[in-house]
N, C-alpha and C positions, 0 to 999 in steps of 0.2 A: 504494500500500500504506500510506501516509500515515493515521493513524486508527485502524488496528487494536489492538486490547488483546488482545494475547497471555501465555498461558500455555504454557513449557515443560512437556512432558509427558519424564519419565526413562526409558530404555531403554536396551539393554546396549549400542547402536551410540551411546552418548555416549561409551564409553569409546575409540571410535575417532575421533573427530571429528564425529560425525556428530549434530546439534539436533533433536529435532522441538516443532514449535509448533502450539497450536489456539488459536484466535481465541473472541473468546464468539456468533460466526455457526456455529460449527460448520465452520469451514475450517479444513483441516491444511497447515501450511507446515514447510519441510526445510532446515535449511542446515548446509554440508557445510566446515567447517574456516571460512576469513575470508570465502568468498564471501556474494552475496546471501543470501535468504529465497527460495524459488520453494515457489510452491501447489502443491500434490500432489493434494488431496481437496478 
């Protein structure tokens, strides 16, 4: 996952812990409180 340039994108599950990120490939990654990054999309 080394290289990716991501942008958080805001949604109301930040207020729970919950990240989500897109990359400029158009891949969506999700991380959930201290863990990892894991791809979703």
């Amino acid at each position: 996952m080394s290289g990716y340039y991501m942008k958080e994108i805001w949604t109301p599950l930040k207020l729970v812990g919950i990240k989500i990120f897109k990359t400029e490939e158009k891949r969506v990654f999700m991380k959930f409180l201290s863990k990892p990054r894991k791809r979703i999309f």
